[in-house]
Every structure is written in structure tokens, then in C-alpha cells.
C-alpha positions in Angstrom: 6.9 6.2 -24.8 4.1 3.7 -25.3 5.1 -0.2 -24.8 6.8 -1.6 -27.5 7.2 -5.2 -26.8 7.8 -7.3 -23.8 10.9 -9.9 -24.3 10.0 -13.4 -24.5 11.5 -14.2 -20.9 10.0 -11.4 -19.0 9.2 -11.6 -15.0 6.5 -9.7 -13.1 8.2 -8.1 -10.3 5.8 -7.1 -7.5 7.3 -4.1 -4.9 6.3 -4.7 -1.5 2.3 -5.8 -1.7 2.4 -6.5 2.3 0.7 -6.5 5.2 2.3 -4.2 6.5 2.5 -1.5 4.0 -0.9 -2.4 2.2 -3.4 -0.6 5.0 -1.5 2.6 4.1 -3.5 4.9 2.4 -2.2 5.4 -1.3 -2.3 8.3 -3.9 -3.4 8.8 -6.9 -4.2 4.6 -7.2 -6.0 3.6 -4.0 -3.9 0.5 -2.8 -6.9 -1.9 -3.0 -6.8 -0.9 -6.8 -3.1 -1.6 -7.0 -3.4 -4.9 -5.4 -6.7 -5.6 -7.6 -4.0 -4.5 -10.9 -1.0 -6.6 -9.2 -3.5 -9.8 -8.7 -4.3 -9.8 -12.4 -0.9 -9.2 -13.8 0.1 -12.0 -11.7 -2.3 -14.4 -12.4 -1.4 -13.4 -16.5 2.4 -14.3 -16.3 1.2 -17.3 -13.9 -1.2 -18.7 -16.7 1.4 -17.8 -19.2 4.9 -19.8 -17.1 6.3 -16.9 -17.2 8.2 -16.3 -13.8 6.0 -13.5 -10.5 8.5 -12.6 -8.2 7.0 -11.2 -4.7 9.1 -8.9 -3.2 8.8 -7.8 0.5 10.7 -5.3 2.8 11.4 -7.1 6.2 13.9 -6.9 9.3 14.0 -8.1 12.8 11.5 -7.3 15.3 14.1 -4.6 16.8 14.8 -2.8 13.5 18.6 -4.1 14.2 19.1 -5.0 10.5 17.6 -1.7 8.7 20.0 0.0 6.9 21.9 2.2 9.3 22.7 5.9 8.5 21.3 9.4 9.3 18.6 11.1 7.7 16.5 14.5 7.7 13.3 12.4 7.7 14.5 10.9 10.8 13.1 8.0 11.7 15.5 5.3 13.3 14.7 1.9 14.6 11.3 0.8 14.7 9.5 -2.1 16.0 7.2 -4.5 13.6 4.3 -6.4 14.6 3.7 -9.6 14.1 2.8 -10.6 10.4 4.2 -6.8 9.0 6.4 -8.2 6.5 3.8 -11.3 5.5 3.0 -11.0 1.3 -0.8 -10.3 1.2 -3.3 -13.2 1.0 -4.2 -11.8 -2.6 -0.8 -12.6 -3.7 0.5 -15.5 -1.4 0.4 -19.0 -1.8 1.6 -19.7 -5.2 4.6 -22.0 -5.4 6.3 -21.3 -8.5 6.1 -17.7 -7.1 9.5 -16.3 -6.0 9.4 -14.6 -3.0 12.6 -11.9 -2.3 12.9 -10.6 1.1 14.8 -6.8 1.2 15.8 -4.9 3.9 16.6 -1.8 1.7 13.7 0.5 -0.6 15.3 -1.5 -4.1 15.1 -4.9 -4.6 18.5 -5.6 -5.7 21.4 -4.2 -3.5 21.7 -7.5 -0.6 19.1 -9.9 -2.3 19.2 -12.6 -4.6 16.9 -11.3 -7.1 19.4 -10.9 -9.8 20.6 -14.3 -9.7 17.0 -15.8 -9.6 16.2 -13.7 -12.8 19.5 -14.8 -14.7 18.8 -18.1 -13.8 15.4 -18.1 -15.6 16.8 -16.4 -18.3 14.7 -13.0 -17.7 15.8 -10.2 -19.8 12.8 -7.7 -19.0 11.2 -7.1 -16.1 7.7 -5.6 -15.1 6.7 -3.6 -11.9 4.2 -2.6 -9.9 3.5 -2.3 -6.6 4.0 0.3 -3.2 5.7 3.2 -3.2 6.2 4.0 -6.8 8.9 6.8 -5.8 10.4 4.7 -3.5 10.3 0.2 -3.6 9.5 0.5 -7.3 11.2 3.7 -8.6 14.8 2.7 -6.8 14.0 -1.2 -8.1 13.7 0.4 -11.6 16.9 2.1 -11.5 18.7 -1.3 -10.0 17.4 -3.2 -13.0 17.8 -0.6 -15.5 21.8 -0.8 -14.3 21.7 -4.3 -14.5 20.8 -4.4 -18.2 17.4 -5.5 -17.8 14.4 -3.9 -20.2 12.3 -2.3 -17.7 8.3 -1.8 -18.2 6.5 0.1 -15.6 2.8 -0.7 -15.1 1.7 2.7 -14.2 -1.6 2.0 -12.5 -0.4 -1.2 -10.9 1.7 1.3 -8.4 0.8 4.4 -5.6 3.0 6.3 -3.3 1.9 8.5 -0.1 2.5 11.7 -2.1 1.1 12.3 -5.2 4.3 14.6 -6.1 6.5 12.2 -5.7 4.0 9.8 -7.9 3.6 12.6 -10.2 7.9 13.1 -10.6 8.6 9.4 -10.8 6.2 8.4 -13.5 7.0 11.5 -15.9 10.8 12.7 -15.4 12.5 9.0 -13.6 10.9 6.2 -15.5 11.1 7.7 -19.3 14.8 7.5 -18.4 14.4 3.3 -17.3 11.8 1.7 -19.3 8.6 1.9 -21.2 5.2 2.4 -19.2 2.1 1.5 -19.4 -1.4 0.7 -18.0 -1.9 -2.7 -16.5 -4.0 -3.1 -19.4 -1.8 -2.2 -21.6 0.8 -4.5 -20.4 -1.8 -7.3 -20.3 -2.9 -7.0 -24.0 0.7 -6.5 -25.3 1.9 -9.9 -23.4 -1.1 -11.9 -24.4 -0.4 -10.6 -27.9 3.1 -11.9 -28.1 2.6 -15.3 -26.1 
């Protein structure tokens, strides 16, 4: 489905555009371009009022407050260096910004993010960001239960596996929302501002 129209109180929500997770390689969107997609959409709603939230995935330098549970992936506690969890310099200083710290792949379950976005009166949200079958798609669904009209910026996002890219943007996100190109989104919220 092409984009249709983007509410008047709708919020750019960026998925985890960190230090940490930005040097990762990303497919099919390199994550300089995401980052290049994410910068302009945010200075767009910034220009516009309308509200940027930052979301990053943090814990303590031990791992101690990652969500517990076994997995076949493995994995376990990890240690972070210094500045891991810090929201890139592309992004970062802007003070009307929100900034929402999770310690889970969604950007809902244990943060504050729906409260800040009720309290602004948002009623859509748009996302972008790192890993689109991961931060963004399980942020998608979280909204999409929440009652909030979601619009996925489809180039504003990359995963580490194409598949899983691929399987998010055609058979999960027709399900949540509308998608669209970064300029797409652009055009249509200039259009209605």
C-alpha cells in the first residue's frame, strides 16, 4: 500500500542510530545511507515542531540488565565499551529531541515511550532506523498494538541479513502500517503541513 496520509500529530521514531550499532555493516541500505535518510527526516519533523524521538538500546557495562532467557542464537552477557549506547553525532544534540533508552529489541515493553507520545498527542508514528527485522520491525508491532497508525520509511532502515530485510518489509509491515521511501514520506508531510 502506498502512503496515504500522515495524521496531523505524527512523531519520527528513530530505532537505535548508535554508536554502537552504526559501524555494523548493513544490508540492502548501507547504514551511512540510513543515517544520511534518518538525518533528513529528522531535521523535516524538527523544522515542522512536530515531535523526533531517539531511541537507543543500552544496559550496564556487565550486561546484568539484558533481558534474561535462553536462546538458540546463544549469546549471553556481554560487555559494552565505553560510548556503545551514545546516539550518533548526526542525530544528537537537539533538545526538543526525546531520547528513549531500551534494554529490549522494541521500543515499548519497559520504556516510557508511550506516555511521551500520548502526552504530545501523537496518533501516528514514523520509523526508521537499525535492524529493520529486529529494533524497528518488533517497535512496529508494539505501536501497531497500541493503536498508533504506523508508516515505515523503507529506505530509512537496514538489517544484517537481507532475508530477514526482504520478510519484514513485504509479509510484517503490510500487516502494521503503510511504507514508503524517505522521500516519499518527506513530500507527503510537507504536503499536509
Amino acid at each position: 500500500m502506498s502512503l496515504s496520509t500522515l495524521d496531523p500529530r505524527t512523531a519520527l521514531v528513530v530505532i537505535d542510530l548508535q554508536n554502537g550499532i552504526t559501524g555494523a555493516p548493513g544490508t540492502p541500505h548501507t547504514t551511512a545511507d540510513v543515517v544520511q535518510r534518518c538525518v533528513r527526516l529528522a531535521e523535516v519533523f524538527r523544522e515542522h515542531d512536530a515531535p523526533v524521538v531517539l531511541v537507543r538500546v543500552s544496559f550496564a557495562a556487565d550486561g546484568a540488565d539484558a533481558a534474561p532467557g535462553r536462546t538458540s542464537a546463544g549469546g549471553g552477557r556481554r560487555e559494552f565499551p565505553e560510548g556503545w549506547g551514545r546516539i550518533i553525532d548526526e542525530l544528537a544534540g537537539h533538545p526538543a529531541d526525546i531520547v528513549v533508552t531500551k534494554r529490549n529489541w522494541g521500543a515499548f515493553h519497559g520504556t516510557d515511550l508511550d506516555v511521551q507520545l500520548r502526552r504530545r498527542g501523537v496518533t501516528q508514528i514514523v520509523l526508521g532506523g537499525i535492524a529493520t527485522s529486529l529494533g524497528v520491525e518488533s517497535t512496529a508491532r508494539a505501536a501497531h498494538e497500541h493503536g498508533y497508525h504506523v508508516t515505515l520509511a523503507t529506505d530509512a532502515m537496514t538489517d544484517l541479513d537481507a532475508e530477514a530485510h526482504r520478510n519484514s518489509l513485504e509479509r510484517i509491515f503490510p500487516r502494521l502500517g503503510e511504507t514508503g521511501t524517505t522521500d516519499e514520506v518527506v513530500d507527503l508531510f510537507e504536503s499536509t503541513r
